[in-house]
C-alpha positions in Angstrom: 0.0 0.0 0.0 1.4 3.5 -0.9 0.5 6.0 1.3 -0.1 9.8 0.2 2.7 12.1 2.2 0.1 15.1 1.8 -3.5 14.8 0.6 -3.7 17.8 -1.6 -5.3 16.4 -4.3 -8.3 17.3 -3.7 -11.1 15.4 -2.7 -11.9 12.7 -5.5 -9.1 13.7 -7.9 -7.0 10.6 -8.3 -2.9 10.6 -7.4 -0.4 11.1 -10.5 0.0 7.8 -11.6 2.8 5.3 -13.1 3.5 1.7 -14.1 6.3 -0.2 -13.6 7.3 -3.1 -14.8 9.5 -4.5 -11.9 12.2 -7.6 -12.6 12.6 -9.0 -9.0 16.1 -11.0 -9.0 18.0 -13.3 -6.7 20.7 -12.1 -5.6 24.6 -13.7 -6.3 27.2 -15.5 -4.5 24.8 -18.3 -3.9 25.6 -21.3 -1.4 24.1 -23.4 -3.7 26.6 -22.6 -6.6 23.5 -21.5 -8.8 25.0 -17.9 -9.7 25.4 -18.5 -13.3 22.0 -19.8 -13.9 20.5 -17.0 -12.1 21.9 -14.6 -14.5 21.6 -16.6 -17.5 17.4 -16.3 -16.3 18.3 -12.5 -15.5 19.3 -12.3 -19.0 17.0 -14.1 -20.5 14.1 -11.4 -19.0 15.6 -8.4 -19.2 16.4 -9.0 -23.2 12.3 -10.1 -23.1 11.5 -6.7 -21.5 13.3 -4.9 -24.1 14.4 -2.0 -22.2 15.6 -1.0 -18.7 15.1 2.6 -16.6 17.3 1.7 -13.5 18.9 -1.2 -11.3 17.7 -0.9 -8.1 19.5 -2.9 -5.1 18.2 -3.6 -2.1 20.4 -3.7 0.9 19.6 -3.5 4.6 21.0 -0.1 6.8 23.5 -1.4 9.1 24.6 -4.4 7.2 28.5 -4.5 6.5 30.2 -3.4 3.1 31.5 -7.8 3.1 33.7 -8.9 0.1 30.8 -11.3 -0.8 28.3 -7.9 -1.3 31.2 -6.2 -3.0 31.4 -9.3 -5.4 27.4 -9.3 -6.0 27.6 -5.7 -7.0 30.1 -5.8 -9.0 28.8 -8.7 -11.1 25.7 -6.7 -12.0 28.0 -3.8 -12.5 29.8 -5.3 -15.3 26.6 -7.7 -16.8 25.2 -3.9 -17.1 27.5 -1.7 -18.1 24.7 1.3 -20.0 23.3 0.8 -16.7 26.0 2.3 -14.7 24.3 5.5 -14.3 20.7 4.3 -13.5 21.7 2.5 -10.1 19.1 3.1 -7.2 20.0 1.8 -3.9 17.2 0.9 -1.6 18.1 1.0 1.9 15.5 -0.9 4.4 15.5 -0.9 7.2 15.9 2.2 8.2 14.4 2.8 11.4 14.0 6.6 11.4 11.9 6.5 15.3 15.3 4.4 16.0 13.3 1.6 17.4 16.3 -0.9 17.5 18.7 1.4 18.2 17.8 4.1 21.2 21.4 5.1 21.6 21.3 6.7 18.1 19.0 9.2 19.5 21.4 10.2 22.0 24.3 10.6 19.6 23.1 11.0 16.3 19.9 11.7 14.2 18.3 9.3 11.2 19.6 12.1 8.6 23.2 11.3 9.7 22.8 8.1 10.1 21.6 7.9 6.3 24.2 10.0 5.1 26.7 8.2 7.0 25.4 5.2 4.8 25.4 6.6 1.7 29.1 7.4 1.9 30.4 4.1 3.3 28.2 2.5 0.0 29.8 5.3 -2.6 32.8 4.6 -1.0 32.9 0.7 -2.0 30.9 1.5 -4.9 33.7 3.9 -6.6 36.4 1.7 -5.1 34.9 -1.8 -7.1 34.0 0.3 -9.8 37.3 2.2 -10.2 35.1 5.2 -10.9 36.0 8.1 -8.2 33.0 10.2 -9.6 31.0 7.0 -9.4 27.2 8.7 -7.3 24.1 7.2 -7.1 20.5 7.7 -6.0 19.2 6.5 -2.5 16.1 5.7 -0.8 16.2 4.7 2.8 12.1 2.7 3.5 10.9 1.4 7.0 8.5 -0.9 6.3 7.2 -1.6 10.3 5.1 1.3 10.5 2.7 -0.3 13.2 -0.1 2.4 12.0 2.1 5.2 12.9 0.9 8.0 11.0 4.5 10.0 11.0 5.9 6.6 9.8 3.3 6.0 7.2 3.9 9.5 6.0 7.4 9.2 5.7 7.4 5.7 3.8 4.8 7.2 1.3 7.2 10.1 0.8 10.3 8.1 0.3 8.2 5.5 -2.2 7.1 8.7 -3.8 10.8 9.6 -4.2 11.7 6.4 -5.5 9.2 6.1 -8.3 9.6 9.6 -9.0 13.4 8.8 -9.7 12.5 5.9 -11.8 10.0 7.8 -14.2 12.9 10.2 -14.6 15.0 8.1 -15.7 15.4 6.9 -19.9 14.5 3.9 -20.8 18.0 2.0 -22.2 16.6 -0.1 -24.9 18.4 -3.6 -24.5 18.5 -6.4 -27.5 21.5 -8.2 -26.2 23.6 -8.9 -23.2 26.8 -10.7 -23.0 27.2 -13.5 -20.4 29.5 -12.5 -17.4 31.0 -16.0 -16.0 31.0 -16.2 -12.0 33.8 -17.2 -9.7 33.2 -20.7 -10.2 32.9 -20.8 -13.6 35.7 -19.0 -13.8 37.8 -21.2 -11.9 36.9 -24.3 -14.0 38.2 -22.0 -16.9 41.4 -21.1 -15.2 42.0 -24.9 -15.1 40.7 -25.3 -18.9 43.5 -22.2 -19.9 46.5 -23.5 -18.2 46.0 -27.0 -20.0 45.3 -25.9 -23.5 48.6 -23.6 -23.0 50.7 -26.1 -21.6 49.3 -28.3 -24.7 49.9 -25.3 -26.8 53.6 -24.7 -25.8 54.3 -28.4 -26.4 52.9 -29.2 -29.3 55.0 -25.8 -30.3 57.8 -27.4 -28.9 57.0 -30.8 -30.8 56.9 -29.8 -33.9 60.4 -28.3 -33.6 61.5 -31.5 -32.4 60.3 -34.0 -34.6 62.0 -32.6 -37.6 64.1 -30.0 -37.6 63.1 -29.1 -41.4 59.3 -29.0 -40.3 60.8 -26.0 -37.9 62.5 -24.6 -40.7 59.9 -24.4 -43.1 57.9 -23.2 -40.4 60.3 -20.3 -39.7 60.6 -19.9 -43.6 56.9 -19.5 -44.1 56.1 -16.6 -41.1 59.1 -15.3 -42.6 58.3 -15.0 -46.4 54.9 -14.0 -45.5 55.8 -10.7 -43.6 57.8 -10.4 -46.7 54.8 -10.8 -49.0 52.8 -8.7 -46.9 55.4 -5.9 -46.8 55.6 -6.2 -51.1 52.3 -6.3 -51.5 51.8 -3.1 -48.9 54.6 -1.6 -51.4 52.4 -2.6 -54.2 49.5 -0.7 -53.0 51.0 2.4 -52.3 52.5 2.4 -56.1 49.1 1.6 -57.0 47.8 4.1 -55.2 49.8 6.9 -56.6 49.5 6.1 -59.9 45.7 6.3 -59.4 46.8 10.1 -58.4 48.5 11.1 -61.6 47.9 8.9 -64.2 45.2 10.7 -65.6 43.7 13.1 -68.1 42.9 15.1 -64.8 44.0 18.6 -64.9 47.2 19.8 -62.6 46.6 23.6 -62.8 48.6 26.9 -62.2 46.3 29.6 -61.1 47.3 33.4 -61.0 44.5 36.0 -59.8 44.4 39.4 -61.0 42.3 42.6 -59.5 42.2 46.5 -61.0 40.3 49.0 -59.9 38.5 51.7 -62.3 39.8 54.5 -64.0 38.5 57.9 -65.1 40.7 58.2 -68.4 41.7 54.6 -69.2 40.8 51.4 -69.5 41.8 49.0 -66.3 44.6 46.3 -67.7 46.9 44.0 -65.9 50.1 42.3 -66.8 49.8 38.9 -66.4 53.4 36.1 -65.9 52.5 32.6 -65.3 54.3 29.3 -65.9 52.6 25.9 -66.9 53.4 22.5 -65.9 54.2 21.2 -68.9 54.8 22.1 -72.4 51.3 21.0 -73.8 48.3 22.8 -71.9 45.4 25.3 -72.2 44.8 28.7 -70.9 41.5 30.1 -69.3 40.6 33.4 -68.3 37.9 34.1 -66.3 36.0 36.9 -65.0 34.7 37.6 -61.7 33.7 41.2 -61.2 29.9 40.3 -61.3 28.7 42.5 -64.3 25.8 41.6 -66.2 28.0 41.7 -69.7 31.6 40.1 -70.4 34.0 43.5 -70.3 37.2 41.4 -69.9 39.4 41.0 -72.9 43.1 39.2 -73.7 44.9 42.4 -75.7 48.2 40.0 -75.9 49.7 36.9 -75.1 52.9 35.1 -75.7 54.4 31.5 -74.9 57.9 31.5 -74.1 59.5 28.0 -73.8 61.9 27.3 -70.4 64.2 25.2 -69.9 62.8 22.3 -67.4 60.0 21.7 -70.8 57.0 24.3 -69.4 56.1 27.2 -71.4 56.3 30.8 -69.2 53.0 32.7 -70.3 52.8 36.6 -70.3 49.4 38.3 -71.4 47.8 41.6 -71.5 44.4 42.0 -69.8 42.2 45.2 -70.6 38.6 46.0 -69.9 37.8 48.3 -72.6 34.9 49.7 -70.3 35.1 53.4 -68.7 34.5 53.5 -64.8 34.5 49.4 -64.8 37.0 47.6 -61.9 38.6 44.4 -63.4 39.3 41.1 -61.5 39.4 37.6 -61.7 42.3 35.1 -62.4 44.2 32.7 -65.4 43.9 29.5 -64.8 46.5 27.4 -67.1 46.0 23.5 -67.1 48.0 20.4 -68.5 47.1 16.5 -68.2 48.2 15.4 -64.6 49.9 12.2 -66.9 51.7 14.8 -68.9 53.1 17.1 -65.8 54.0 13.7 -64.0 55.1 11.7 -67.0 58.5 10.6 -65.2 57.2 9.2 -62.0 54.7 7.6 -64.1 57.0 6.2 -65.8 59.5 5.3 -62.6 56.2 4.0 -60.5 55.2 1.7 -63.7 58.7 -0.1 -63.4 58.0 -0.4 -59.6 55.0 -1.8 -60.3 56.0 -4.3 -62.5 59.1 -5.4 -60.5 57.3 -5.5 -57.6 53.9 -7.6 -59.2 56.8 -9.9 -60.1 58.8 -10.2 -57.0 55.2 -11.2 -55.4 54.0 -13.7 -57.8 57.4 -15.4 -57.1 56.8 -15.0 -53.1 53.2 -16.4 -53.5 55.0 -19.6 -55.4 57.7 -20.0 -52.9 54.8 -20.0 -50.1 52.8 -22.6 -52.4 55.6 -24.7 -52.3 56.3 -24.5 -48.7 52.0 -25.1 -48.1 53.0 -28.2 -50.3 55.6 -29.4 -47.9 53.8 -29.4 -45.0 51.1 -30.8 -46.2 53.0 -33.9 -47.1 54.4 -34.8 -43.7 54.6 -37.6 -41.6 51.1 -38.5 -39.6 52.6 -37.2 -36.6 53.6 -34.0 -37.5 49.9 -33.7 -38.9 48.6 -34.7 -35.3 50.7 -31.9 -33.7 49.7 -29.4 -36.2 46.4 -30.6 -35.4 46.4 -30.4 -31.4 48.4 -26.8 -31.7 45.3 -25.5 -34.0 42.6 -27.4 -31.7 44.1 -26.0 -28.0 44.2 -22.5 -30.2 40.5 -22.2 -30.7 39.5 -23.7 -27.8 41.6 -21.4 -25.8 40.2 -18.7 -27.7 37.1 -19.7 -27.3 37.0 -19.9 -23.8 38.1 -16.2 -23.6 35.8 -14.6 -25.7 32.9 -12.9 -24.5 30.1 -15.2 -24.1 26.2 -14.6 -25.3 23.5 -16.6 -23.0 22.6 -18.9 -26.3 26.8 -20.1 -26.0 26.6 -20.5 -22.1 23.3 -22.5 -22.7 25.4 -24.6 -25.3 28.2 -25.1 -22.7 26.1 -25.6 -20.0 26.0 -29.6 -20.1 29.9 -29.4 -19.6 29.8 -27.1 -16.8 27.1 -29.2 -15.0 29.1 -32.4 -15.5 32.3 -30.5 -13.4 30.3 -28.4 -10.9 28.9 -32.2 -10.2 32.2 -32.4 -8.4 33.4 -31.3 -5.3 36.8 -30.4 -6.5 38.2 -29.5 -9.8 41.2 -32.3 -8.4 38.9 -35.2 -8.8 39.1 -34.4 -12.9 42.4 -35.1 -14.4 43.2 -32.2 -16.8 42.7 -34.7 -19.4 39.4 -35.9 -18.8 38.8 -32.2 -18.2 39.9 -31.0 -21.5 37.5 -33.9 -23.5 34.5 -33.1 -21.6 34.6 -29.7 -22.7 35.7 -30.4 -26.0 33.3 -32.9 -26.6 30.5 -30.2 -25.8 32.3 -27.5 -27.5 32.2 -30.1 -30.8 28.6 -31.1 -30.4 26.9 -27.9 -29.1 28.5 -25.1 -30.7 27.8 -24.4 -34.1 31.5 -24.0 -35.9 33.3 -24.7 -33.2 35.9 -26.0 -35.6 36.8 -26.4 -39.5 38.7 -30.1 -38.5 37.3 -32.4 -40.8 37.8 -35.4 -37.9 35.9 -34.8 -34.5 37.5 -37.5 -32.8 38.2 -36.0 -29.3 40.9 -38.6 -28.1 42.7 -38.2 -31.1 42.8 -34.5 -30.8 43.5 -33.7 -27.2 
């Protein structure tokens, strides 16, 4: 029942009103090692809902800041993350009449005693959350009210404050969530990780062992491909620039001019500009602004240089009384023409380097030849290196619920246990790859899927 803090709505006039659409969730660190399911449900709903205002969490006043409520939070902190500035916390408990605690009334007052809570909760909260701005709302309820009317009054007021702070908030639209493992799920992986990189590290070492020339052509191959990478990054950047200038683009030289009017003459300007190259064409164009074309060339002349451009003088006049003259020469060549000799250099790279990659690509062919014809063994190693590789990546990728749900068989299977030392790290390794095979679509490109054989 919410009760009104002040009836001033008059008589029959109903109170503002709001839904809410409230997710009520266990809480984690579980004694009966159920943590991961919970969320996975938690999950599950809140993606159903399809949006979230706030997180509201629900502690009592005078409980301690434990490692175990620091781990609970911090879980929903990090399955939550757009959520981190919509956190309520609910305190209950409260006691404002300090029913349970008549020294308080002595020393203290229920303000202090809730703002002396509030800052031992910030403080954890920014500490886990390594967030030093890190604030939050909260809402300190007494639900024992015993038909006190003070009471009742101040419990409507605070539920009034906390559904106030809710309809304030925006809705975060949610479609998916990623799966945040707990401790013990976490452990098992721990054990999972240092297997497949103890596997990893010696099938490394195996396959130098075996044969030395496996080793070699191994080195040889990581080798010529940086190589071939670094040619063919070469070749893109010739490519590149010869999709700059080897074109009938134009490369201009521009030269503005600007007269102003005269009372007894005619505005002109002497004009000096060089083009690129010795073929081009020469514009002039007027931008005064007049209604008619006043602007006329009176001369012009092309005098060759030396480095193959032609140096262009002309004579501009407006034959127009009291009319200002401006606007610029613009003189143009092909960019292929003005760049003809690094077209010509970058076309040699190009060719030299197209060939110096075909043969790269060859000599890596051949080495993917080579180790594709080796002993059975060797192909076993290669195998168990590539295996441990994606399983280990795997395992550290972020999860989605729909891969935990996939997974879940094998974690069921170990949690079974009481101690991850009743599993050898063998047995360990097959049971999740055996779910990882069957459950997981593309878990792996391996054509065999016979788990003994691979780990």
């Amino acid at each position: 029942k919410q009760h009104p803090a002040v009836d001033d709505w008059g008589g029959t006039k109903s109170p503002p009103q709001i839904q809410v659409h409230a997710l009520d969730t266990p809480g984690v660190e579980d004694t009966k090692g159920e943590d991961d399911e919970h969320i996975q449900n938690i999950i599950d709903a809140v993606i159903n809902l399809g949006s979230l205002s706030a997180l509201v969490m629900v502690t009592k006043c005078g409980c301690p800041i434990t490692p175990a409520w620091k781990e609970q939070i911090l879980r929903y902190w990090r399955q939550f993350p757009m959520m981190q500035a919509q956190w309520i916390f609910v305190h209950t408990a409260a006691d404002p009449y300090a029913k349970n605690n008549p020294q308080r009334r002595k020393t203290s007052s229920f303000e202090a005693a809730c703002a002396n809570r509030v800052e031992v909760v910030t403080e954890a909260m920014q500490d886990l959350s390594k967030d030093k701005s890190f604030t939050a709302a909260h809402v300190f309820v007494e639900c024992d009210v015993e038909d006190e009317e003070v009471l009742e009054a101040v419990l409507a007021k605070k539920q009034n404050n906390f559904f106030a702070l809710i309809a304030n908030f925006v809705a975060v639209r949610i479609d998916s969530l990623p799966f945040q493992k707990g401790p013990r799920l976490l452990e098992i992986d721990e054990g999972l990780l240092a297997s497949l990189e103890a596997i990893i590290q010696a099938s490394t070492e195996t396959l130098v062992e075996v044969k030395s020339s496996l080793g070699r052509l191994l080195e040889l191959k990581n080798k010529h491909a940086a190589e071939t990478e670094h040619n063919r990054q070469k070749l893109l950047a010739v490519e590149m620039e010869l999709r700059q200038i080897d074109h009938d683009g134009e490369v201009q030289n521009v030269q503005y001019f600007d007269e102003t009017w005269r009372f007894f003459s005619y505005p002109r300007s002497q004009i000096s500009i060089n083009s690129r190259h010795w073929e081009y064409t020469t514009s002039v164009i007027d931008t005064t602004g007049y209604d008619n074309q006043y602007l006329q060339v009176e001369s012009e002349t092309a005098t060759p240089m030396d480095e193959g451009t032609q140096l262009i003088e002309m004579t501009l006049v407006t034959p127009h009384l009291f009319t200002s003259m401006s606007g610029k020469v613009v003189v143009a060549s092909k960019s292929r023409d003005v760049y003809a000799e690094r077209v010509h250099i970058l076309k040699d790279q190009h060719r030299e380097l197209a060939h110096t990659l075909e043969e790269e690509l060859a000599a890596q062919k051949l080495e993917e030849d080579l180790l594709g014809i080796r002993q059975e063994e060797e192909q076993h190693t290669m195998r168990r290196h590539k295996i441990a590789g994606e399983m280990r990546d795997f395992i550290k990728t972020p999860w989605t619920c729909d891969v935990y749900r996939a997974m879940r068989p094998f974690y069921d299977q170990v949690k079974a246990c009481k101690s991850l030392d009743e599993i050898s790290n063998q047995d360990l390794l097959r049971k999740f790859q055996r779910v990882w095979l069957d459950n997981v679509p593309d878990a792996t490109d391996l054509e065999a899927k016979d788990v003994v054989d691979v780990i």
